[in-house]
ZADOGU-63774 format. One record per residue: residue number from 1; residue in one letter; x, y, z of N, C-alpha, C, O, CB in turn. Coordinates in steps of 0.1 Angstrom, whole numbers. Each point is the difference from the previous one (the first is absolute). Glycine has a CB too. Layout:
ZADOGU-63774
+-----+--------+-------+-------+-------+-------+-------+-------+-------+-------+-------+-------+-------+-------+-------+-------+-------+
: num : residu :  n_c1 :  n_c2 :  n_c3 : ca_c1 : ca_c2 : ca_c3 :  c_c1 :  c_c2 :  c_c3 :  o_c1 :  o_c2 :  o_c3 : cb_c1 : cb_c2 : cb_c3 :
+-----+--------+-------+-------+-------+-------+-------+-------+-------+-------+-------+-------+-------+-------+-------+-------+-------+
: NUM :      A :     X :     Y :     Z :     X :     Y :     Z :     X :     Y :     Z :     X :     Y :     Z :     X :     Y :     Z :
...
+-----+--------+-------+-------+-------+-------+-------+-------+-------+-------+-------+-------+-------+-------+-------+-------+-------+
This chain:
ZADOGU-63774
+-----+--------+-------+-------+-------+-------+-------+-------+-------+-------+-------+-------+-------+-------+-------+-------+-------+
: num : residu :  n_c1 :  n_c2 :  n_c3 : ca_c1 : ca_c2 : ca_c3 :  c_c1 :  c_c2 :  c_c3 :  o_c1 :  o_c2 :  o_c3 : cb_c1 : cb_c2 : cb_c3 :
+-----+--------+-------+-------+-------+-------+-------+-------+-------+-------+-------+-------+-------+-------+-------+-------+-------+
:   1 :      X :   866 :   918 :  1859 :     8 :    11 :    -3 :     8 :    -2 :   -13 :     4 :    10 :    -6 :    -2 :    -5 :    31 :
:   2 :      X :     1 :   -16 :   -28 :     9 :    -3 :   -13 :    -7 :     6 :    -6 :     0 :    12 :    -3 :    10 :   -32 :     4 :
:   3 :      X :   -17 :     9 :    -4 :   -17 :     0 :   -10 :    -3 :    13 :    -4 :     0 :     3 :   -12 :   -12 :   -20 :    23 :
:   4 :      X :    10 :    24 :    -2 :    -1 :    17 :     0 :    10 :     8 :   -12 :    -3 :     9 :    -7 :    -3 :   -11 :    35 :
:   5 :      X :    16 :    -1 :   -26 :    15 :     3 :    -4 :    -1 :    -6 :   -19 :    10 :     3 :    -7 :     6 :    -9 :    39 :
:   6 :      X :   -25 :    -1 :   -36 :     1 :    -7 :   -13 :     9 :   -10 :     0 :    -1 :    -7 :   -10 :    -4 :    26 :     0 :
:   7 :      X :    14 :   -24 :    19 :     9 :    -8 :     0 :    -5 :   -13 :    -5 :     2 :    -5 :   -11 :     8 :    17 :    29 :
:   8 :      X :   -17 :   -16 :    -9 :   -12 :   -13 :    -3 :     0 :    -5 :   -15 :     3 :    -9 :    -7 :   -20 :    21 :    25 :
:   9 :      X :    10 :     1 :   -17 :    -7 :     0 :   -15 :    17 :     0 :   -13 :     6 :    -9 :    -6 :   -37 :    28 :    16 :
:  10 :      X :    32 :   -12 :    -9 :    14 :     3 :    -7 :    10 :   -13 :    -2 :     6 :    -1 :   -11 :    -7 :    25 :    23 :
:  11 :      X :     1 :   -34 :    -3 :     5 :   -11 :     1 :    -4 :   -12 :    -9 :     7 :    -7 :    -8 :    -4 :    17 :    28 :
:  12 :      X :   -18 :   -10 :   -16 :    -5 :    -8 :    -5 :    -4 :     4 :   -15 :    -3 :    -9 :    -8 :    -2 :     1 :    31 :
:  13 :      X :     5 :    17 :   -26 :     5 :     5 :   -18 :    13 :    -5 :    -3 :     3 :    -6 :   -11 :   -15 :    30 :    11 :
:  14 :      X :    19 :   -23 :     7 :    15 :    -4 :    -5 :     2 :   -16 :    -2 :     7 :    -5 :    -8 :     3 :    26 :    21 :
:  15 :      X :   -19 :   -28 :    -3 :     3 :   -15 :     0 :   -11 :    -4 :    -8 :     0 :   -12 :    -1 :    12 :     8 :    25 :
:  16 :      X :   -21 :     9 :   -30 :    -8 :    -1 :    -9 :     4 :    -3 :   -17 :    -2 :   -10 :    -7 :    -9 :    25 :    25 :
:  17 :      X :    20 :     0 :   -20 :     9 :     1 :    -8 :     9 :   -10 :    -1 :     3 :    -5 :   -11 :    -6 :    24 :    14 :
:  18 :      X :     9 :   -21 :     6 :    13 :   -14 :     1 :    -7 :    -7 :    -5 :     0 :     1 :   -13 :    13 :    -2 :    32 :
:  19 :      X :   -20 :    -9 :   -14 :   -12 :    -9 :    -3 :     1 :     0 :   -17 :     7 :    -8 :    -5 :   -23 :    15 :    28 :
:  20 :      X :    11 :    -1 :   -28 :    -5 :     0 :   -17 :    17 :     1 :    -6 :     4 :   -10 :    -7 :   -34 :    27 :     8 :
:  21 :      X :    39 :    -5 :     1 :    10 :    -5 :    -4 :     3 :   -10 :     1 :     0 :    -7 :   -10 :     4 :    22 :    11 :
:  22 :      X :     1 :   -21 :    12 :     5 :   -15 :    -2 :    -6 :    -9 :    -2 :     5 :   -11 :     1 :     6 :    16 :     8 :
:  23 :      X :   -30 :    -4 :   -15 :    -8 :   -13 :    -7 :     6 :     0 :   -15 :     0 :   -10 :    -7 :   -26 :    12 :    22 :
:  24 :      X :    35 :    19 :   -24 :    -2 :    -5 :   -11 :    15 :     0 :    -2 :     5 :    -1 :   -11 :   -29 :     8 :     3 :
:  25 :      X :    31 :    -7 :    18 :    18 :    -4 :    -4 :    -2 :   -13 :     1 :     9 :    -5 :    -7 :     7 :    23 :    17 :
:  26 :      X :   -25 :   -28 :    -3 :     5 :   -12 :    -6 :    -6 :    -6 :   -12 :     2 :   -12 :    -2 :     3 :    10 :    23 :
:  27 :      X :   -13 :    10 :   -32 :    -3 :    -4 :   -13 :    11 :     5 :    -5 :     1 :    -7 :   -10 :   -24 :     6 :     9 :
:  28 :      X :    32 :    10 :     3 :    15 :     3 :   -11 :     8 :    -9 :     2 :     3 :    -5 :    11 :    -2 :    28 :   -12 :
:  29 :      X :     2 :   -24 :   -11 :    13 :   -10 :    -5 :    14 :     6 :    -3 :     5 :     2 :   -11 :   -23 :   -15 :    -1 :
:  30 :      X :    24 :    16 :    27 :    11 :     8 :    -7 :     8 :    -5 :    -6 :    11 :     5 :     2 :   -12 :     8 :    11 :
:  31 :      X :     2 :   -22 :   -20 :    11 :   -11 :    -8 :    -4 :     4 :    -9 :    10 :     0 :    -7 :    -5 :   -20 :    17 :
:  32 :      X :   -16 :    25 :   -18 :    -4 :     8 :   -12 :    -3 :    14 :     1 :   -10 :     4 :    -6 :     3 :   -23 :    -1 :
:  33 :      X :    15 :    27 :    14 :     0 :    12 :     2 :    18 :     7 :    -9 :    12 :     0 :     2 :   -33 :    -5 :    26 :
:  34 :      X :    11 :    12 :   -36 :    13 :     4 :   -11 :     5 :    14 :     6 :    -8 :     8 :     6 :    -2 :   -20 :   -31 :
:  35 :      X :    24 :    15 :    24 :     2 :    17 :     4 :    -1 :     8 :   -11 :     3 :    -3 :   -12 :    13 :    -2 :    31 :
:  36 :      X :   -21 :    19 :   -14 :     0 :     9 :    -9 :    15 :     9 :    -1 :     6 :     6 :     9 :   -33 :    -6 :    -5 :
:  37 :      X :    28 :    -1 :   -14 :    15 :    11 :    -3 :    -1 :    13 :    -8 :     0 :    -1 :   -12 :    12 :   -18 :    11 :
:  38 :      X :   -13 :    27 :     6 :     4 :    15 :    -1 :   -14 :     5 :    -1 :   -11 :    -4 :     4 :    36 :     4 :   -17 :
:  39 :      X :   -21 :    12 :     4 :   -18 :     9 :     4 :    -8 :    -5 :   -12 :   -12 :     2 :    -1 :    19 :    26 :    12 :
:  40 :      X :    -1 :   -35 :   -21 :    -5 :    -7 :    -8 :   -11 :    -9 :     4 :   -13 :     1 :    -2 :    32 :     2 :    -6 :
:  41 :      X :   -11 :   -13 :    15 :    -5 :    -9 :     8 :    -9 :     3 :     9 :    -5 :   -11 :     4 :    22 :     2 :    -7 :
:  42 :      X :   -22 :    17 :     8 :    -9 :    11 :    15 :   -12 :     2 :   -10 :   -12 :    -3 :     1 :    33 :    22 :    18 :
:  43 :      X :   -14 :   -12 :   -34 :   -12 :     6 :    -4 :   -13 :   -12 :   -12 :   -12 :     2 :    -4 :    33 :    25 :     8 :
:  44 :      X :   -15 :   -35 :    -6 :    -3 :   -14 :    -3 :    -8 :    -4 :     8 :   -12 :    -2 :    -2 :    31 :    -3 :    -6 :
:  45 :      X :   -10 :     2 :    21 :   -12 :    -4 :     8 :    -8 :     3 :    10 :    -2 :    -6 :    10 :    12 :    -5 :   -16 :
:  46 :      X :   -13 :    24 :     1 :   -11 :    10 :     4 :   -12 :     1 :   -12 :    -9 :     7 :    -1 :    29 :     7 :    15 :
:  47 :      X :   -17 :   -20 :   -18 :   -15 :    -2 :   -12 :    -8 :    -5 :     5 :   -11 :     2 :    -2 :    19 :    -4 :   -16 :
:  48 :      X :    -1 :   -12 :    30 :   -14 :   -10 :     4 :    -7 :     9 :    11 :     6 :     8 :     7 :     6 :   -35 :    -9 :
:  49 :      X :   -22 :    26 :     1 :   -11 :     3 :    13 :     4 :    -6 :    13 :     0 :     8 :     9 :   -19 :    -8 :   -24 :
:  50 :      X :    20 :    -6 :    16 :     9 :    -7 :    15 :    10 :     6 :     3 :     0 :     4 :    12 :    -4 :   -25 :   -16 :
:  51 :      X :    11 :    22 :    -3 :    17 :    10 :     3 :    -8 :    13 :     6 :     3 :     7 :    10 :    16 :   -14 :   -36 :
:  52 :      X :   -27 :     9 :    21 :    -3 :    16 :    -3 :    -6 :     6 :    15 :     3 :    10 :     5 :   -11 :   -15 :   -33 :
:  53 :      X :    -2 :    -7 :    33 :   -10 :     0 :    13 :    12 :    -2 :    11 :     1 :     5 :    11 :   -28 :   -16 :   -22 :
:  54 :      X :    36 :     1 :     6 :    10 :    -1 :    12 :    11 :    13 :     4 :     4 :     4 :    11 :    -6 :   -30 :   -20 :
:  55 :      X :     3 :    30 :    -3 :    10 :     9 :     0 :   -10 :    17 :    11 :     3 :     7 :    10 :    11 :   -21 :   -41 :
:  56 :      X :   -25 :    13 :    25 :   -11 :    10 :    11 :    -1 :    -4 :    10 :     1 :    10 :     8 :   -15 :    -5 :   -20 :
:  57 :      X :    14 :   -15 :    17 :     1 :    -6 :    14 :     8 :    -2 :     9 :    -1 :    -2 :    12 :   -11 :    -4 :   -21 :
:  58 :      X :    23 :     7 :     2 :    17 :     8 :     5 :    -2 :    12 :     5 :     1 :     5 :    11 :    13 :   -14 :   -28 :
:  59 :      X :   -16 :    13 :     6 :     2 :    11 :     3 :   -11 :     7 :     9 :     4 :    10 :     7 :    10 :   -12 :   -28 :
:  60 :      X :   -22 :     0 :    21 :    -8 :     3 :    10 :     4 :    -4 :    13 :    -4 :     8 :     9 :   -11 :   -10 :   -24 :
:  61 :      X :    23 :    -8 :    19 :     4 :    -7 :    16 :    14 :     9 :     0 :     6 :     2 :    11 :   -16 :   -33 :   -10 :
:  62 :      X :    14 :    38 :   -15 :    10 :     5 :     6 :     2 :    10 :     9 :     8 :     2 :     8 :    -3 :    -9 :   -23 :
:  63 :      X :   -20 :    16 :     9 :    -5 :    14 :     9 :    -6 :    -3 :    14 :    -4 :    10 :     7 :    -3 :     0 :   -29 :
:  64 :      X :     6 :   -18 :    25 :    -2 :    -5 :    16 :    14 :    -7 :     6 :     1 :     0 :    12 :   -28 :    -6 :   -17 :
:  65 :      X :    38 :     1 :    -3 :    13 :    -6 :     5 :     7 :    14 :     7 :     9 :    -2 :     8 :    -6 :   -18 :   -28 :
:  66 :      X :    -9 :    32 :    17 :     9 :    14 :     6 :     0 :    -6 :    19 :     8 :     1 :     9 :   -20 :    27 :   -31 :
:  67 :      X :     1 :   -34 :    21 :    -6 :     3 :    17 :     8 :   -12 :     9 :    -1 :    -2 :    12 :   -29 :    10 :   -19 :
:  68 :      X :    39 :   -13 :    -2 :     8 :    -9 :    10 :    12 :     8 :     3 :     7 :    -2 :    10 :   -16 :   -21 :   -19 :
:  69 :      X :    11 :    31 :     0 :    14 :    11 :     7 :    -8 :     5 :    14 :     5 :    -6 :     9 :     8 :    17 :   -35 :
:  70 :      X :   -17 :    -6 :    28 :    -4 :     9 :    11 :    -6 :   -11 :    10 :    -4 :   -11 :    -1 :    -3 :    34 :   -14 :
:  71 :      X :    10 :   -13 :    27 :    -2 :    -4 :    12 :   -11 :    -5 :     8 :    -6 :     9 :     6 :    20 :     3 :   -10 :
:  72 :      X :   -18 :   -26 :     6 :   -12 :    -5 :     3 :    -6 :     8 :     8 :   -10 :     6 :    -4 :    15 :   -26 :     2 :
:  73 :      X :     0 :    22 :    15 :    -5 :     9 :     8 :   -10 :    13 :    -7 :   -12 :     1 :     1 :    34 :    -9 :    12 :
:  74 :      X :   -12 :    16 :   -22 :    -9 :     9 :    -4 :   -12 :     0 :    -9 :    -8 :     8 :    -2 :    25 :    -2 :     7 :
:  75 :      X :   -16 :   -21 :    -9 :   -10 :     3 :   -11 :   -13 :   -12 :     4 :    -7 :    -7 :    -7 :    28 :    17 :   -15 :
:  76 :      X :   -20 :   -11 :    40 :   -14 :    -7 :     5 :     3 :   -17 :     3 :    -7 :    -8 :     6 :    -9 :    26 :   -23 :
:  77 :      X :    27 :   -20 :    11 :    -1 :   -18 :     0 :     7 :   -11 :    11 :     5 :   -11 :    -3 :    -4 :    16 :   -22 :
:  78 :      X :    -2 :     3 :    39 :     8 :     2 :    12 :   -16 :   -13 :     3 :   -12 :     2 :    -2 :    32 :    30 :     9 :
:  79 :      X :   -15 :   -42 :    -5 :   -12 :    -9 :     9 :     1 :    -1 :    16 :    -7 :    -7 :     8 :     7 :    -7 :   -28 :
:  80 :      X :    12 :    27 :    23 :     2 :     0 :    14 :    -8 :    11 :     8 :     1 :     1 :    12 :    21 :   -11 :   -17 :
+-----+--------+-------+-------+-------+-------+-------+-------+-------+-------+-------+-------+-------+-------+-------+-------+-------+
């Protein structure tokens, strides 16, 4: 019945995801992580291609972050 529900599946995308994020947060060195200041600084470092794919990929998780406001119940994710 989960399974049915996508839950299953849905999960194991998410711990999939974890997975690879946290294989490549431990190749960053945040001790050489410089900050950006002002829109100067944003638009600088938006030239790299990396900035660029990361910044899409935000923003992309942000259009699915709506679904944690609303109410599990209604939107199927009740495992009861």
């Amino acid at each position: 019945m989960v399974q049915q529900r996508g839950v299953l599946e849905a999960f194991e995308q998410v711990l999939a995801v974890t997975e690879r994020v946290g294989a490549k947060i431990q190749e960053v060195n945040f001790s050489e992580a410089k900050p950006v200041r002002g829109v100067f600084g944003m638009m600088s470092a938006l030239r790299r291609p990396e900035v660029q794919e990361g910044l899409g990929v935000l923003i992309e998780l942000s259009t699915v972050m709506t679904a944690l406001k609303k109410d599990p119940a209604s939107i199927g994710c009740s495992t009861g």
